[in-house]
Each structure stands twice: as C-alpha cells, then as structure tokens.
C-alpha positions, 0 to 999 in steps of 0.5 A: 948275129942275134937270135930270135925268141923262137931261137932262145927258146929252142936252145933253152928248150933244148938244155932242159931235154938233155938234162933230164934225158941225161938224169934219167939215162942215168937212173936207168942206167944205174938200176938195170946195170949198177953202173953210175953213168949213163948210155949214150943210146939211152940218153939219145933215145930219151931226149928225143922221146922228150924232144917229141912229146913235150912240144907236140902236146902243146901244139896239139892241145892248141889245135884241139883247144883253136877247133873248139872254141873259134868261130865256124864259118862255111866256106867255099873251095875256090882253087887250090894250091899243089907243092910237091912234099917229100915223104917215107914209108914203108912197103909191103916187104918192110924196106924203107920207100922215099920220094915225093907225092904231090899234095893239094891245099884247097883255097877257101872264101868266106864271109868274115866277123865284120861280113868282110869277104875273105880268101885263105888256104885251107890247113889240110892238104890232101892228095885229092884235087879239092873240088871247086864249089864244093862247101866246108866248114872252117873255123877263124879268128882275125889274124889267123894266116889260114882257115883251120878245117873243121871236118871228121878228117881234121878232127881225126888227124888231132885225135891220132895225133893225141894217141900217140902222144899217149903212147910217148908219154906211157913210156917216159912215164915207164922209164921214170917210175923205172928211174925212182926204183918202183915196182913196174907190175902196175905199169906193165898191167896198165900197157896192156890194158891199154893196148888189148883193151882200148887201142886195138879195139879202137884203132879196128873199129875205126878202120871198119867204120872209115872203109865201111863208109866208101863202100856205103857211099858207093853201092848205097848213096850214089857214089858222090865221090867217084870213086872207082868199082875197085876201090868199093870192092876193096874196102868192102873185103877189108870191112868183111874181114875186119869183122870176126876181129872186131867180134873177137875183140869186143866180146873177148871179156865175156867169153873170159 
C-alpha cells in the first residue's frame, strides 16, 4: 500500500506537532515543577492546541483570502440537497447532548466566466429549507466543486472561525513565553485586555445587532422571512436585555 500526498503530509505534520508539544510539555514541565520530563496530559493538550491552530489558520486564511478576491457572481437557488449531520452540544443543565439534525445545502445557478450556465451546491448549509427563486451572491473560479456564499452569514462564520484562532494561538503564545522562562505579568495583562475589552464587547454587540435585526425585520420590514410572533417576542427581550450590558461595557472606561 502506498500513500497519498495528503497522507504523507498528514503523517509528517503530525511528527512536527508532537515533537514541539513534546519540547514544550517539557519546558513547561521543567519551570513549574523542576522535574525534566514532561506530562503526558501536558504534552496531549499541546499537540492538540498545535494540531488545531496551525491547519485551521491555513484554511481559513484561505477562505478569507477565496471571499476576497474571486469573482462574484448572483445566483439563483434552484433545489436543494438534505443529509442528516451528527451533532453535540450542550443544554441548559450543562449535560452533553448527541444526536442528529437535519441540514439543507441549497443548489445554485449562475452564469459563468465564458456566460456558460452552471449548477452547484452552495458551501453553507443551514437548517432552513433554502427557498426556491430566491437570489445570493457567490463567488467562483473554473475548477471550484461548489459556489462559496458571499453573504453577513458566510463572512461571519470566517470571522468567528478567526477569533477562536485567536484565543488558541494567545495560549500556545502563553505556554511558549512560559516555556522560555519570561515574565507572564504582560501576557496575563494582555488576556484581559483582550477578553473585557474587545471579546465581550464584541461578541454582545453582535448578538444584539443579529437578534435585533429579526425583530426589526418582523414588526418594522414585513416579516420577510415568516417567522413566527414568538421567535420576535424572544429576540426582542434578549436584545432589551442585552442592553444595560452593552452600556456597562462600553462606557466602563469613562466611568474608571
């Protein structure tokens, strides 16, 4: 059997990982305990934080880089695709839920670089059923296999997609600076900064705006999307109540 590319790839990949989560597990290990090897737990939890950040931030930067520069094109949903995807999160009482959630890829048709006509699948799938006629914008270069949405949502999920990047690159950058022995006073400074400053507040500002929106769409605009009285209702209390949060939050520096 011989491998692939990808496969060689993934194994040497893989070599580099462990060999840095091993040297640093070590480092760690050395200046918190004095002891010369490493932890095994300490050395797992670095070759994933590695494992994670590294090919995450070439895919993404890659997606942000596809959005930015290949041509736009509007297309037209004309059907749409449904796979049953697995899925795990948590509820309200903190217990682990698994199961399954039925999740629709919406088929699109658009005039190409040569004014050929071309039928793709979308590359966001989304729990709603993609309405036929309806008009988006997607971005594509010959040989793409799918047309790459172009919308608040597609950009969006990059963008929350980059700032947990962040946050896995702050720590390994915290466990190397730990690792080289230098003083951890700026770094835990610059965590919070970080956290009060920018991710709170930015993370509540957008939940405002995004539920804000459904309720303005719904009492103000027509209620384009249908949605329900109760789903306005509810995003209208969670906007209300997110506001003395976001004035807490904003003007907290003046007020020091």
């Amino acid at each position: 059997m011989q491998l692939t590319s990808a496969g060689q790839v993934f194994l040497a990949s893989s070599a580099v990982f462990l060999a840095a989560a091993i040297w640093l597990g070590r480092r760690v290990s050395r200046r918190s305990s004095g002891k010369k090897g490493g932890s095994a737990l300490i050395v797992i939890i670095f070759f994933a934080l590695i494992a994670l950040f590294v090919p995450f931030t070439y895919w993404t930067g890659q997606a942000l880089y596809a959005l930015a520069t290949k041509p736009s094109y509007s297309a037209t949903v004309v059907g749409h695709t449904s796979e049953l995807r697995d899925y795990e999160e948590k509820d309200s009482s903190g217990r682990t839920v698994r199961g399954q959630r039925l999740m629709h890829t919406a088929q699109v048709r658009f005039a190409g670089p040569d004014g050929e006509s071309l039928e793709l699948s979308n590359s966001v799938a989304s729990t709603d059923i993609p309405r036929e006629g309806s008009r988006l914008t997607v971005v594509y270069a010959p040989g793409d296999r799918t047309a790459t949405e172009l919308s608040p949502r597609s950009v969006g999920l990059w963008l929350g997609a980059c700032v947990m990047l962040f946050i896995l690159g702050y720590f390994l950058w915290a466990a190397l600076w730990y690792a080289l022995g230098r003083p951890m006073a700026g770094v835990a400074a610059f965590g919070t900064t970080f956290l009060l400053r920018v991710f709170l507040p930015g993370v509540s500002l957008l939940m405002a705006l995004a539920l804000g929106y459904v309720a303005l769409k719904y009492f103000a605009l027509g209620n384009p999307d249908g949605y329900p009285l109760w789903v306005a209702c509810l995003c209208t209390l969670f906007t209300l109540a997110l506001l003395p949060l976001l004035v807490t939050l904003f003007t907290r520096g003046k007020g020091e």
